[in-house]
C-alpha positions as CSV (number, residue, x, y, z in Angstrom):
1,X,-25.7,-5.2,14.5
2,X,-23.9,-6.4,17.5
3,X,-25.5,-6.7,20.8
4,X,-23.7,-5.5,23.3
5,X,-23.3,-2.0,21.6
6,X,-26.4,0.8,22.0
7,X,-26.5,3.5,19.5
8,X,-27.3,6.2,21.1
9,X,-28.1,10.3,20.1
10,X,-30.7,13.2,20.3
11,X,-29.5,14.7,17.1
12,X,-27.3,13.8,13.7
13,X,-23.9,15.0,15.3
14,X,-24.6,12.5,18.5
15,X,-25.8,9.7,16.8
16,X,-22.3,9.8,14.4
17,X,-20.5,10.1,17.1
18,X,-22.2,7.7,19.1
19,X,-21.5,4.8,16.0
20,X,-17.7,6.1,15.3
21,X,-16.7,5.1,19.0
22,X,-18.1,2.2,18.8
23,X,-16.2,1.1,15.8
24,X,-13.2,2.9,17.5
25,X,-13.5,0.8,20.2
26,X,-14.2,-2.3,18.2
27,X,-17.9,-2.8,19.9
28,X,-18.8,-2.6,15.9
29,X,-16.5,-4.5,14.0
30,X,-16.3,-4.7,10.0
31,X,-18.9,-5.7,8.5
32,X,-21.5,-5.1,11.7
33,X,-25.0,-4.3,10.1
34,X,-26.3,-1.0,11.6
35,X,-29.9,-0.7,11.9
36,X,-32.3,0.3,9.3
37,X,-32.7,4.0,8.9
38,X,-36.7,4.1,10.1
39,X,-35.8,1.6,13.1
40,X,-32.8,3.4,14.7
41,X,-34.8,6.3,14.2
42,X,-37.6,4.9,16.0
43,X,-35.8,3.9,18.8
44,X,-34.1,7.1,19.2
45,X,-36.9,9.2,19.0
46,X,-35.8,11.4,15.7
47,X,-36.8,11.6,12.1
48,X,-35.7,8.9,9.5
49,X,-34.2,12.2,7.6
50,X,-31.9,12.5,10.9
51,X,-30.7,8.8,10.6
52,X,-30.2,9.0,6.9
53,X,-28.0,12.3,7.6
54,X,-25.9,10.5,9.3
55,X,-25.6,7.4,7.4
56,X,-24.7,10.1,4.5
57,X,-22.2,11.8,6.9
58,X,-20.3,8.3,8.1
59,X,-20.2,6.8,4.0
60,X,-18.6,10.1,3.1
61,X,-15.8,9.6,5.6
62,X,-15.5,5.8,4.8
63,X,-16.5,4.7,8.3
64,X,-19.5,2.9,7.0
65,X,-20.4,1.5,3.6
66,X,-24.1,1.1,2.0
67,X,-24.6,-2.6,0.1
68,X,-27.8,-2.3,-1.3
69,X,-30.2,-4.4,0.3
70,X,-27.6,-5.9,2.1
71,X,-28.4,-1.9,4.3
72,X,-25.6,-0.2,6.0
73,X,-22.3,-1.9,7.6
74,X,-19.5,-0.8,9.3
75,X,-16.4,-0.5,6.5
76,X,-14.0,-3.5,6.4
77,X,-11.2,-0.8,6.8
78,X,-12.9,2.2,8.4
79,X,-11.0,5.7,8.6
80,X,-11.4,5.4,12.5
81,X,-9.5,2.2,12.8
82,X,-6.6,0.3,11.4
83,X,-5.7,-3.5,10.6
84,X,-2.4,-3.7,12.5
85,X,-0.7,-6.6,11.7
86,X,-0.4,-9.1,14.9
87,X,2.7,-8.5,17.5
88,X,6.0,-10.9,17.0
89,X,5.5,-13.9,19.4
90,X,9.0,-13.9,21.7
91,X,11.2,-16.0,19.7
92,X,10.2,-16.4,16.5
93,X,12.0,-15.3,13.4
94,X,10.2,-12.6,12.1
95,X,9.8,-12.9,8.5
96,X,6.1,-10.9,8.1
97,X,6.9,-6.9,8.5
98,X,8.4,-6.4,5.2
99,X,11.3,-4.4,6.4
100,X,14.9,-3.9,5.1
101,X,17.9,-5.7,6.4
102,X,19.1,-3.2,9.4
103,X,23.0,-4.5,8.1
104,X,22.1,-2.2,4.3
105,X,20.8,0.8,6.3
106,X,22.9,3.9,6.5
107,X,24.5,3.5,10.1
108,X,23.7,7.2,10.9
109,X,22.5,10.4,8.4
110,X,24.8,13.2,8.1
111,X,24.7,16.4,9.7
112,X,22.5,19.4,8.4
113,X,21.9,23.2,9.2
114,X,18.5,23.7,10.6
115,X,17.0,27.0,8.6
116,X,17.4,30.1,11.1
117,X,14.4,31.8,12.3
118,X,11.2,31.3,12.4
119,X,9.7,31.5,8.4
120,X,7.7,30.1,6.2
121,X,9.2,27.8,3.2
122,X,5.8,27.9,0.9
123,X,7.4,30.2,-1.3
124,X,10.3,27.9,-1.7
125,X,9.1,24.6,-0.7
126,X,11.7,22.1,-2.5
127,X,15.0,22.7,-2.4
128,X,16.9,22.8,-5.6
129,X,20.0,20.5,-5.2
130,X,17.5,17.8,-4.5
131,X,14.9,18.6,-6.9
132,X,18.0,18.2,-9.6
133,X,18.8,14.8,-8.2
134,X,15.1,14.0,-8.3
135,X,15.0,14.7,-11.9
136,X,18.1,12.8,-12.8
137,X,16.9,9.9,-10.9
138,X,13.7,9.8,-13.0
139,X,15.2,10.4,-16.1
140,X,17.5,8.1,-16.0
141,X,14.6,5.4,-15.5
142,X,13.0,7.1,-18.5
143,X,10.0,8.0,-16.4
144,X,9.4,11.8,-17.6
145,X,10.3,14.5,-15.6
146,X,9.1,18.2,-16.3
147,X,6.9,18.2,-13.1
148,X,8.5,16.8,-9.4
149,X,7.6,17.6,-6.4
150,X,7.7,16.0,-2.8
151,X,5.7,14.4,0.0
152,X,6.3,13.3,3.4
153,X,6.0,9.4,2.2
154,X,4.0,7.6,-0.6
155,X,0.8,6.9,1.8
156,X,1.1,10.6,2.1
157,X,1.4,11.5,-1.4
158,X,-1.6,8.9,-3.0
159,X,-3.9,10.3,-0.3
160,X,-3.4,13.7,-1.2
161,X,-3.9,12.8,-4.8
162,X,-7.6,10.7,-4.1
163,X,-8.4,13.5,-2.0
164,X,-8.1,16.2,-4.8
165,X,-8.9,14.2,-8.0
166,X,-12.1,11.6,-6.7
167,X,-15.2,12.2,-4.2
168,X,-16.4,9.4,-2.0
169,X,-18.0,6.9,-3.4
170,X,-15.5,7.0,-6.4
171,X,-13.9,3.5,-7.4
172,X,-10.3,3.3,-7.6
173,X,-8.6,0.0,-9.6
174,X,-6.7,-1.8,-6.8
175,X,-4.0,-4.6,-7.3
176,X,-5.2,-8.2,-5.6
177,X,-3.3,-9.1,-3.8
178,X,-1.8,-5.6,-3.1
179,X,-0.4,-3.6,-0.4
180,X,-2.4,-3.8,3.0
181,X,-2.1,0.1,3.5
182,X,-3.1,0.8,0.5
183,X,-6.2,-1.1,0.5
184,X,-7.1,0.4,3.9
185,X,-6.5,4.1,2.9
186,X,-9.0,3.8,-0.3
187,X,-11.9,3.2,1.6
188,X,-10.9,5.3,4.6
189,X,-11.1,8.1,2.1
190,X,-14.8,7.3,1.3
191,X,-13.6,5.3,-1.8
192,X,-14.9,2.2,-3.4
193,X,-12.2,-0.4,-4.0
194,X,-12.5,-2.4,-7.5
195,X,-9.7,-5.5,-7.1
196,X,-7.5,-6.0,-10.4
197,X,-5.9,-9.5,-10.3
198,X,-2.1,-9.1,-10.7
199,X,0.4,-12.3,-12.0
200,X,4.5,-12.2,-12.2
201,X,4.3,-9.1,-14.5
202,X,2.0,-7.3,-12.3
203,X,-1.3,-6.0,-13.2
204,X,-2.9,-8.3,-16.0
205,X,-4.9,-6.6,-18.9
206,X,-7.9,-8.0,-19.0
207,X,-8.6,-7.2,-15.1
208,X,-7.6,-4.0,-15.6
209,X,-10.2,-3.4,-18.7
210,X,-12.6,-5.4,-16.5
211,X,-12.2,-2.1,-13.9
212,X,-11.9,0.6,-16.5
213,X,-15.5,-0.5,-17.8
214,X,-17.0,-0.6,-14.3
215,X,-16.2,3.2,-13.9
216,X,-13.2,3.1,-11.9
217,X,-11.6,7.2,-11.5
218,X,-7.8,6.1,-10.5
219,X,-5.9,3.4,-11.0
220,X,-3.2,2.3,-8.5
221,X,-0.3,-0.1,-9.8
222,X,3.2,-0.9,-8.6
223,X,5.6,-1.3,-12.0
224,X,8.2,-3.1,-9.7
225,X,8.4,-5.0,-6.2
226,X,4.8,-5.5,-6.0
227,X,3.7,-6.2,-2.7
228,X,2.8,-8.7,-1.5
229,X,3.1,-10.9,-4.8
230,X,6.5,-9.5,-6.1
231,X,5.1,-9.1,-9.7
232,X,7.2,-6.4,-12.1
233,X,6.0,-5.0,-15.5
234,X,7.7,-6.5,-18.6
235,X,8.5,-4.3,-21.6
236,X,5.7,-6.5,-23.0
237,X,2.9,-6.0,-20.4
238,X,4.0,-2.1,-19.9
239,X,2.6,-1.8,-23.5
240,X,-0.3,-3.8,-23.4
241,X,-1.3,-2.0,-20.5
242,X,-0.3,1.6,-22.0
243,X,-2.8,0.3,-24.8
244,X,-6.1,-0.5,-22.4
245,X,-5.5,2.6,-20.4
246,X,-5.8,4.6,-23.8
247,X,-9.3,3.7,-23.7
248,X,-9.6,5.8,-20.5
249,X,-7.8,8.6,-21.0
250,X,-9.2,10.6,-17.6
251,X,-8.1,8.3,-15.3
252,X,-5.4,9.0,-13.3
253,X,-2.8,6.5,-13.4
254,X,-0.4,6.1,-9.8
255,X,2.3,3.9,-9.9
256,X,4.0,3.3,-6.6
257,X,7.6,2.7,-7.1
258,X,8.7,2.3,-3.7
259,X,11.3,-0.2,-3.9
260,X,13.3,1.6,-6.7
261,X,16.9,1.1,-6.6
262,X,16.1,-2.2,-4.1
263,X,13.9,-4.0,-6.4
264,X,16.1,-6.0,-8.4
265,X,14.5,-5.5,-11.8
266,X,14.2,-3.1,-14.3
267,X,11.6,-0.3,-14.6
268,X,8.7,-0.5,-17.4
269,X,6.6,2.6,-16.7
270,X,3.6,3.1,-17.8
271,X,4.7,6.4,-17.4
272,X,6.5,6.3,-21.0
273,X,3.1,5.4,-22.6
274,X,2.2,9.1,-23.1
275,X,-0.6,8.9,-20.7
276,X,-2.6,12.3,-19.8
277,X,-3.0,11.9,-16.4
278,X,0.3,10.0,-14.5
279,X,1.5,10.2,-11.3
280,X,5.1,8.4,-10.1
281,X,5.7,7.9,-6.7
282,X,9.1,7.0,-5.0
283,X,10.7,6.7,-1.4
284,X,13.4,5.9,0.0
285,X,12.6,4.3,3.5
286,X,13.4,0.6,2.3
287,X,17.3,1.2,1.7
288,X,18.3,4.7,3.3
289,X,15.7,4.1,6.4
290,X,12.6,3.9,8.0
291,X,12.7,7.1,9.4
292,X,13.1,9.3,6.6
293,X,9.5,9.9,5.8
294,X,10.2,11.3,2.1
295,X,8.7,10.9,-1.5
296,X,9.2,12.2,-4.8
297,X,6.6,12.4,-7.5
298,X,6.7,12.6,-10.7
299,X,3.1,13.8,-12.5
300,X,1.6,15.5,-15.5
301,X,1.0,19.0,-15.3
302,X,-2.5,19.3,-13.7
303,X,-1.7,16.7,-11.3
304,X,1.2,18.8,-9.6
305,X,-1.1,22.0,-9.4
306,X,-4.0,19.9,-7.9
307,X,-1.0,18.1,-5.4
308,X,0.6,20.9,-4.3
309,X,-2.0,23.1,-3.9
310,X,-3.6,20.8,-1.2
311,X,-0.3,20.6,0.3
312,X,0.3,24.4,0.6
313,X,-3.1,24.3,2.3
314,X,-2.1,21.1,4.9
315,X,2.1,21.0,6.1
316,X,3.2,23.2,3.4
317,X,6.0,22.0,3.0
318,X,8.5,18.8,3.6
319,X,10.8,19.7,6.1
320,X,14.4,21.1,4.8
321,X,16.2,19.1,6.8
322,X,14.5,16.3,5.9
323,X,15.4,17.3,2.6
324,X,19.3,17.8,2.9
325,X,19.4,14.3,4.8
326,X,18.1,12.9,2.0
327,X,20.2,14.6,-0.6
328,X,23.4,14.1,1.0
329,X,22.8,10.5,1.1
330,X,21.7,10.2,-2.6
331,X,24.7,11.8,-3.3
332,X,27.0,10.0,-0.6
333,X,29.3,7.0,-2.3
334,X,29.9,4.5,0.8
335,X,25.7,4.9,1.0
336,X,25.6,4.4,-2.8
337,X,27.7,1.2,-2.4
338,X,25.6,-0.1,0.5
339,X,22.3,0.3,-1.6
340,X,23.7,-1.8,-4.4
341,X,25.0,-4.5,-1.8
342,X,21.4,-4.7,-0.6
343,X,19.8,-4.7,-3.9
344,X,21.9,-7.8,-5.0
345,X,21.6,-9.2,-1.1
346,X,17.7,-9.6,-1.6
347,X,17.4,-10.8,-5.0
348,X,19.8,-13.7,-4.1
349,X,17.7,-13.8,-1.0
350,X,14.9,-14.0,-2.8
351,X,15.7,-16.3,-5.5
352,X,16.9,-18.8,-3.4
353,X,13.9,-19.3,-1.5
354,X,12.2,-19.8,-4.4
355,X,14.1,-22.5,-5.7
356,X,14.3,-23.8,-2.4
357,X,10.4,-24.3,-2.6
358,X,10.1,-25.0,-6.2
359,X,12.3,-28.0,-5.1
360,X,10.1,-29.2,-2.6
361,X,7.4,-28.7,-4.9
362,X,5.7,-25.7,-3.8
363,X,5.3,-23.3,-6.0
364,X,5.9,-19.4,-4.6
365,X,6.1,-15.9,-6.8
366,X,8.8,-13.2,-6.2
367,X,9.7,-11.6,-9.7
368,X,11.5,-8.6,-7.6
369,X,11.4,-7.2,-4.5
370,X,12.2,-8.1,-0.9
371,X,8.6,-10.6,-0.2
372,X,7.7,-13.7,-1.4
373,X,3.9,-14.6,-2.1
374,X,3.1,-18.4,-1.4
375,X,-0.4,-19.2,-2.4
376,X,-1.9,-21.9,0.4
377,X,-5.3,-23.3,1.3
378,X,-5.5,-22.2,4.9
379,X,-3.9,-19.5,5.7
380,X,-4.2,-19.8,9.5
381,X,-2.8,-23.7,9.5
382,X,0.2,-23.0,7.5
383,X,1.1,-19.7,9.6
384,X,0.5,-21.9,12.9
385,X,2.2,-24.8,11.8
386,X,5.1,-22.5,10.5
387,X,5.1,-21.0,14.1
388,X,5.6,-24.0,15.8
389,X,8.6,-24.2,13.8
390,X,10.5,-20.7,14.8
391,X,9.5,-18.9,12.1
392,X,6.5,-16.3,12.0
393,X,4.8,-14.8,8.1
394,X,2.3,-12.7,7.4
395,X,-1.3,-14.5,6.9
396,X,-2.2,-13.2,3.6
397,X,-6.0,-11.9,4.3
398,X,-4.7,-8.5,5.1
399,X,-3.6,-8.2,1.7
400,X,-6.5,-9.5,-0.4
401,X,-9.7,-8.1,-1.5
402,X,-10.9,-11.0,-3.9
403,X,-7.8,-13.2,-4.6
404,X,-7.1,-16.3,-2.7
405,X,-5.1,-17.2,0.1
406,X,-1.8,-17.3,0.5
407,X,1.1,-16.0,2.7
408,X,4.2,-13.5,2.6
409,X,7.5,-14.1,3.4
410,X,9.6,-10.9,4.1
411,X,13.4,-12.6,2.6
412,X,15.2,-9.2,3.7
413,X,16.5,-11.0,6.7
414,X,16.5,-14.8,5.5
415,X,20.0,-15.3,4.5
416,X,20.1,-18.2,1.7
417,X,21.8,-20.6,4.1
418,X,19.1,-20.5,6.1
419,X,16.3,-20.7,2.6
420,X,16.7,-24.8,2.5
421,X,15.3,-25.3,6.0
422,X,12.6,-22.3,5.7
423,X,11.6,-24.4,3.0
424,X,11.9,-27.7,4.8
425,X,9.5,-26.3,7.6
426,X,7.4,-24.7,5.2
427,X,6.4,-28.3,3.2
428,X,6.1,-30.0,6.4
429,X,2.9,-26.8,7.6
430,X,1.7,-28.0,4.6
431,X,1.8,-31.7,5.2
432,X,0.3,-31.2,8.9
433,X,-2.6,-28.8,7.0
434,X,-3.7,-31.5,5.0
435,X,-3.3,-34.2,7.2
436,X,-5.4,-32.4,9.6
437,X,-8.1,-30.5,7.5
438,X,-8.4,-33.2,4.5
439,X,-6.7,-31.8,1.3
């Protein structure tokens, strides 16, 4: 445990609070070893029943995690803090936040009538001119679509969904290298995280039966735009997968299509494989804008009833206007147009960064998607050497649980005339890193 932090606490409720500021406050970082249940209790004058309590109390919530003999630490992503990616230095090109080009963004939303009065929308919590373009957008991917409903954004919507379907303590099957969030939320929720190693068509097989036999409740896959790697499900691995999740026929199955119409590839759902329990998640913040915190799922049966009976409990409902903003741009052609534009903009983007690298012999993935994942040996060198340069990516630890190291490049922004001397920098971080650290 560190030092310079005292646990203090008469009772179970003071001696919680007493170790969730301190890892609030960063005074216990992740991973900081907490004391021994019969020496804290000592110290603080209480019964080894009270410290265990509270041990309990804090791995339920996903502040602290138990590792056998290894005792009690902090979590690595605890529920009362976040891993916020580092601020922009002044003057760097900012290639590491994964956002859309600001040029494909609608410039402004259209106007929309604000329901009179002061009522409730439970009753009536989607409305049905976007519920029908919901459905049309599915089927038209082939991803079924008898049950839809909505969220306020796809963070929103797979929390709801561990919440209802897994108890803490639970392991969910998690992509490695996957998206930073994501890995944060599971064990905020209390949630044991099992990686699955993913290659250029996403999740591979035999990591994911590797998961299935150690117990894993939920599965949690991107068919397209995988971030940070960029992988996207063949025809080929859709099936194979389809075929090892058969073995496990409880598990619920999320895949996070959050790039949809931006990821230049085609969709291969899993979602097709007649699975029992599915959930399809979409937004729309990378290519109509940040702002418009929506989602749509699509789901089995008992998945909606578990969903949106939570939600009825929580906001109720997504916001109406929120909902005819998004439905009169889906619908809108000049936005249309400007969605296409950007989905061709960042796969040219895209691929010519990676040829650009593949030239200068470094070898990079980016199947689909906006990011490019470049595997390195030290992460740190190659993002300092890159600064010194003008250019600023996104160290890859944040997004790994068990994979190696590597670094994302965001190519929204990184127009291909630009790709050749991106590259050029990027070969000589990796000269310097060798030069300096030996290999």
């Amino acid at each position: 445990m560190a030092t310079q932090y005292e646990i203090t606490g008469t009772n179970a409720k003071g001696i919680s609070a007493s170790i969730e500021r301190g890892v609030a406050e960063g005074a216990l970082p992740p991973g900081s070893a907490l004391p021994p249940v019969r020496a804290l209790a000592e110290r603080l004058g209480v019964s080894p029943g009270t410290v265990a309590a509270t041990y309990k109390e804090l791995r339920g919530r996903g502040i602290v995690l138990t590792r056998g003999r290894g005792g009690t630490v902090v979590a690595e992503a605890p529920s009362v803090a976040s891993r916020r990616p580092p601020k922009v230095p002044a003057g760097l090109r900012d290639l590491a936040g994964g956002h859309p080009d600001p040029a494909f963004l609608p410039d402004a939303a259209p106007s929309v009538r604000v329901s009179p009065g002061a009522r409730s929308h439970r009753s009536a919590p989607r409305l049905p001119r976007l519920e029908e373009l919901t459905r049309a957008w599915y089927e038209r991917d082939g991803v079924p679509c008898g049950h839809v409903t909505f969220a306020h954004s796809a963070l929103d919507c797979v929390a709801r969904l561990l919440s209802v379907e897994l108890r803490p303590g639970d392991a969910v099957a998690m992509e490695d290298p996957g998206y930073h969030h994501l890995l944060d939320l599971v064990p905020a929720l209390g949630l044991r995280s099992v990686p699955v190693a993913v290659d250029d068509e996403g999740i591979r097989p035999d990591a994911l039966r590797a998961a299935l036999r150690a117990g894993v409740r939920a599965v949690i896959c991107s068919p397209r735009s995988q971030n940070p790697y960029g992988g996207c499900f063949s025809a080929q691995r859709r099936d194979a997968l389809v075929e090892v999740l058969a073995e496990a026929p409880d598990v619920l199955v999320i895949e996070n299509d959050h790039a949809a119409e931006i990821a230049g590839a085609p969709l291969h759902s899993l979602t097709a494989g007649g699975l029992s329990r599915w959930a399809q998640v979409r937004t729309v913040t990378k290519y109509l804008g940040t702002d418009l915190r929506w989602a749509a799922m699509a789901c089995d049966a008992i998945t909606l009833a578990r969903h949106d009976g939570r939600l009825l409990l929580t906001s109720g409902w997504v916001s109406h206007a929120l909902q005819e903003t998004v439905a009169s741009l889906l619908t809108d052609p000049a936005t249309q147009d400007l969605v296409r534009r950007a989905d061709a903009a960042y796969t040219l983007r895209r691929r010519t960064l990676l040829d650009e690298l593949a030239r200068r012999g470094i070898a990079a993935h980016g199947a689909s998607g906006m990011n490019v994942w470049v595997p390195v040996r030290d992460e740190a060198a190659v993002v300092n050497g890159l600064r010194s340069s003008g250019w600023w990516v996104a160290a890859g630890a944040r997004f790994r649980l068990a994979a190696g190291a590597g670094v994302r490049v965001t190519v929204a922004e990184l127009l291909p005339s630009e790709a050749g001397r991106f590259a050029t920098d990027f070969a000589e971080a990796l000269g310097e890193r060798q030069a300096t650290y030996g290999g």
